[in-house]
C-alpha positions, 0 to 999 in steps of 0.5 A, a space after each residue: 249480472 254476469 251471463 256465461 255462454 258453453 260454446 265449446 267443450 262441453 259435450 267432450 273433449 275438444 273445441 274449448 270455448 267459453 264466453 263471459 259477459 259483464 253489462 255490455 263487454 265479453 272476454 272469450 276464454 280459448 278457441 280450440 280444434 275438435 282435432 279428430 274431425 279437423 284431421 279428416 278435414 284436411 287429409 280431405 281437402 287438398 286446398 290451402 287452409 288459408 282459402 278455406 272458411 269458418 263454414 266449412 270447417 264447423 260443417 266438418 264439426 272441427 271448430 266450436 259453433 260460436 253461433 251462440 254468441 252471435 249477438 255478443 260478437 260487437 262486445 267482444 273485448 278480448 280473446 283469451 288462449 290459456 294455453 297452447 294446446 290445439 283443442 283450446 287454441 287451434 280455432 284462432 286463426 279460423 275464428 278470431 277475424 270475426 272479432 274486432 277483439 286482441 288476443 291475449 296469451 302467454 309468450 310460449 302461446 303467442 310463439 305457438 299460434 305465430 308459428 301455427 298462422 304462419 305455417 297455414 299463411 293466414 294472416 290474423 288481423 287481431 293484435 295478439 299481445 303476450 302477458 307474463 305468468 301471474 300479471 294483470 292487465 286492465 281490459 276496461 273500467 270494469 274488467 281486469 284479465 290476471 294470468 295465474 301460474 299453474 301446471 299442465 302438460 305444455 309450457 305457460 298454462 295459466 288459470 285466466 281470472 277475469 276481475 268485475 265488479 260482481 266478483 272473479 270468473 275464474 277459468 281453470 282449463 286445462 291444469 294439474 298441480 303439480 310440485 315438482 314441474 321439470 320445466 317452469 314454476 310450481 303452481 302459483 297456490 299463494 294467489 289462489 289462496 288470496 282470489 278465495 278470500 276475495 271472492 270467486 264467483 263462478 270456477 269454470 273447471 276442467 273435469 276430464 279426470 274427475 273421476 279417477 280418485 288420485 292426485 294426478 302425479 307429477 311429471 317427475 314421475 314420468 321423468 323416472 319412468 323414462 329413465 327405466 325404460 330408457 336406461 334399465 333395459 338392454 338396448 345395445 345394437 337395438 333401435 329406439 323410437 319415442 312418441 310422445 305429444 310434441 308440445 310436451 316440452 318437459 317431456 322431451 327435455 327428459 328424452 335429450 337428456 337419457 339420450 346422452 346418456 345412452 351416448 346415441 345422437 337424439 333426432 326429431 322426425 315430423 312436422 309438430 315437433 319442430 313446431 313446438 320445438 321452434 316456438 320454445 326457442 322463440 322465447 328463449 324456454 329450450 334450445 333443443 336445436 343446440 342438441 338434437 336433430 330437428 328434421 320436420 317434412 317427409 322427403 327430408 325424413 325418408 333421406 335422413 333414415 336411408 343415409 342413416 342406414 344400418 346405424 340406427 343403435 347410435 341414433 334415438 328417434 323421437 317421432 310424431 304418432 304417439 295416437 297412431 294419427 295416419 299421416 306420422 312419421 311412426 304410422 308411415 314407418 310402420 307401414 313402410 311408407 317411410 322405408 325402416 329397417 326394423 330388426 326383432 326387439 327394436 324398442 318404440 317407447 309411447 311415452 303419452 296416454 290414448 286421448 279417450 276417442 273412438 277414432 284414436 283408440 282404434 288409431 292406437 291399436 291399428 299401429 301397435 298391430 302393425 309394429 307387432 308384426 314387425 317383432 319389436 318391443 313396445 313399451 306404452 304409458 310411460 307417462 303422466 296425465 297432465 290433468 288434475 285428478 279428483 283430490 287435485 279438484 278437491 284442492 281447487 274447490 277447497 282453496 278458491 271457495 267459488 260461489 259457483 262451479 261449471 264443470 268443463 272440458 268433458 263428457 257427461 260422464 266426467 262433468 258429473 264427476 266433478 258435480 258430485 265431487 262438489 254435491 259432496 262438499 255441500 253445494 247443490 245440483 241446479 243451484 250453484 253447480 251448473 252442468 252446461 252443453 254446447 250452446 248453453 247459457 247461464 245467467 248468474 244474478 247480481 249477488 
C-alpha cells in the first residue's frame, strides 16, 4: 500500500509538502514557505531566526503543519527539494532537524539552501547531498529516488519519481515544458515516455494554471519581450530599473546581455539577487559577477545611488520588489527611503507577473501608485509564466498515463482545473483523481 499525506499546498499557493509512505519508509517531497506570512514574520520580529522555533513560525501560518505526518517522523528516509524556490524549499532549514533524514537536491538547490541556512546562521544537522539531472539513487531495498530533467522558472527543477515495488510516484511540482530553455536542457520527454510504459502509479501535479487553455510559452518569449522594451524603445538620457523574481537566472542572463548592448553598466540592488546570483556561481552555472555590479545591503545601496549621482542613463538597475514586497530596493526608491533622483519618463521594467494573493496584488498596485507619481514609464508583464498551462498538463497526463492524479500547488479553483481536465480524458472524480487539502491522506491499495 502506498499512503500519501497533502501537507502543504493543497489550500493554495505556498508551503509545498508532500509525504509518501511505502511499508514502514517515507520520502518528503519539498518543505517550502508560505513566503506572505514568513514576511510579516520577520518584518515583525526582530530577533535572529536561528533562535526562533517551528512553533513559532506555524503559529504565524508561515511553514506547512507537518503535524499530520507525526507518527511517520521516525520513517522518514529522505527529504526531497525539487526545486529552489521558497515556497518549496525555504521550510528546511526550520523543518528538517526533525527528521533523522539527508536532504537530497540538485546542486543549484543544494547552493541555494546552503546559502539560505548560512545567511540565517542555522546550522542543518541533516546531510544534504546533491544529485545530478536525470539520476538515481537507491534510498533502501524498496525505494529508488531518480531526478527527471524538466523546465521551470529556476535553474535544475526536476520531476522527482520515487520507484516501489507498487509502482512510481511521480512528483511534478513546479514545471513547464519548455523547448527553447535559455539556461539548461529541454525537458528530458524520452524518460517520461519510458516512466508511462513502466507504470506510474499516482502523478502528483502542479495545477496553479490549469485553467488557462495555452501552452504555457517559452522563455525565449520572454527574452524577446525584453529585447522590445529594452532595446525598441528610446532610452537615451533616461533611467532603466528592471525587477524581476532574483532566482530567475535565465532571466537576468537576457537583462546582462540587452545591457551591453545599451553599452550602459548593469548592477544588482538587494539581498536576493546576490543570493541566488552567488548560488549560480557556486556550481559554475553564471558568472554574472564578471559582468555586473552585485551590491546587496541597504547602506551599501543607498551610497552606491548617491556616488552614481546624476549618471543614471550609463547605469541599468535590476533591483529586488518585482511584488512591491515593503522592504525592496524598488519599494524604498520609491518612497524616497532610498534617495532617487527620478526624472518624467525614467523607465522601470517588471519583467514578473503578480504571484495571485491579496497581499501582493494591493503590494503591486500601492508601488506602481507611488512610481506614477513620480511620471515614469512603466512597462509591467514583460514575462513568461514558469508553470505548465492546460495543453502542457495534457501532454503530461498523455505521456505518463498515471493510474492516479492528485492535483497540487493551488486553490480549489486551479486544482479543479486540472480534475476536469482529467474527468475529460476518462478518469473519474473520486476514484482515481483525488482532490486533497492540507492535512489529508489518501491510502491507495496494492494493485
Amino acid at each position: 500500500m502506498i499512503d500519501i499525506c497533502a501537507v502543504g499546498g493543497y489550500n493554495f499557493i505556498g508551503k509545498n509538502m508532500t509525504a509518501v509512505k511505502y511499508g514502514d519508509e517515507a520520502v518528503i517531497f519539498d518543505m517550502g514557505l508560505y513566503l506572505d506570512k514568513y514576511v510579516q514574520f520577520t518584518e515583525n520580529e526582530n530577533e535572529d531566526l536561528s533562535e526562533v522555533s517551528p512553533h513559532e513560525l506555524l503559529k504565524a501560518g508561515a511553514i506547512p503543519d507537518d503535524r499530520a505526518i507525526s507518527s511517520w517522523r521516525d520513517k522518514v528516509v529522505a527529504i526531497v527539494p525539487t526545486h529552489a524556490h521558497l515556497d518549496h524549499l525555504g521550510a528546511v532549514i526550520f523543518l528538517s532537524n526533525k527528521y533523522d533524514a539527508p536532504v537530497f537536491c540538485t546542486p543549484y538547490t543544494k547552493a541555494v539552501l546552503d546559502r539560505i541556512a548560512k545567511d540565517e546562521h542555522i546550522k542543518l544537522k541533516n546531510k544534504v547531498t546533491a544529485l545530478q539531472v536525470n539520476s538515481t539513487y537507491k534510498l533502501s531495498p524498496n525505494l529508488t529516488l531518480e531526478f527527471i530533467n524538466v523546465t521551470h522558472s529556476i535553474p535544475q527543477t526536476v520531476m522527482a519519481a520515487l520507484h516501489t515495488p507498487e509502482g512510481a510516484v511521480l512528483y511534478a511540482n513546479d514545471f513547464k515544458f519548455d523547448n527553447h530553455p535559455t539556461i539548461g536542457k529541454r525537458p528530458n520527454y524520452e524518460r517520461l515516455q519510458e516512466l508511462g510504459k513502466e507504470g506510474v502509479r499516482v502523478l502528483i501535479c502542479d495545477s496553479t494554471r490549469a485553467a488557462k487553455e495555452m501552452k504555457t510559452p517559452s522563455e525565449i518569449v520572454a527574452r524577446e519581450m525584453l529585447r522590445d522594451v529594452l532595446l525598441g524603445v528610446n532610452s537615451k538620457g533616461k533611467a532603466i530599473m528592471v525587477t524581476t523574481f532574483a532566482s530567475h537566472l535565465a532571466r537576468l542572463k537576457s537583462i546582462i546581455e540587452f545591457g551591453k548592448h545599451l553599452k550602459r553598466k548593469v548592477i544588482f540592488l538587494g539581498r536576493s539577487l546576490a543570493k541566488y546570483a552567488g548560488a549560480g556561481e557556486d556550481i559554475g552555472l553564471v558568472n554574472f559577477s564578471k559582468e555586473v555590479e552585485l551590491v546587496r545591503f541597504g547602506k551599501q545601496i543607498k551610497k552606491r545611488i548617491v556616488k552614481i549621482g546624476d549618471q543614471l542613463d550609463k547605469y541599468l538597475l535590476v533591483v529586488t520588489g518585482h511584488q512591491g514586497e515593503p522592504n525592496s530596493v524598488l519599494v524604498k526608491m520609491a518612497q524616497g527611503i532610498i534617495p532617487f533622483p527620478f526624472h518624467p519618463e525614467d523607465h522601470v521594467i517588471f519583467s514578473c507577473g503578480i504571484i495571485p494573493s491579496p497581499i501582493n496584488i494591493e503590494n503591486r498596485r500601492a508601488l506602481e501608485d507611488k512610481l506614477k507619481q513620480h511620471h515614469v514609464r512603466i512597462f509591467t508583464d514583460i514575462h513568461v509564466s514558469g508553470h505548465a498551462s492546460r495543453e502542457d498538463l495534457r501532454d503530461l497526463l498523455n505521456i505518463v498515463k498515471p493510474h492516479h492524479l492528485i492535483p497540487a500547488h493551488g486553490d480549489d479553483g486551479m486544482k479543479g482545473a486540472l480534475a476536469s481536465l482529467a474527468v475529460e480524458k476518462g478518469y473519474i472524480l473520486g476514484k482515481n483523481v483525488h482532490l486533497l487539502h492540507d492535512g489529508d491522506k489518501l491510502s491507495l491499495e496494492s494493485p
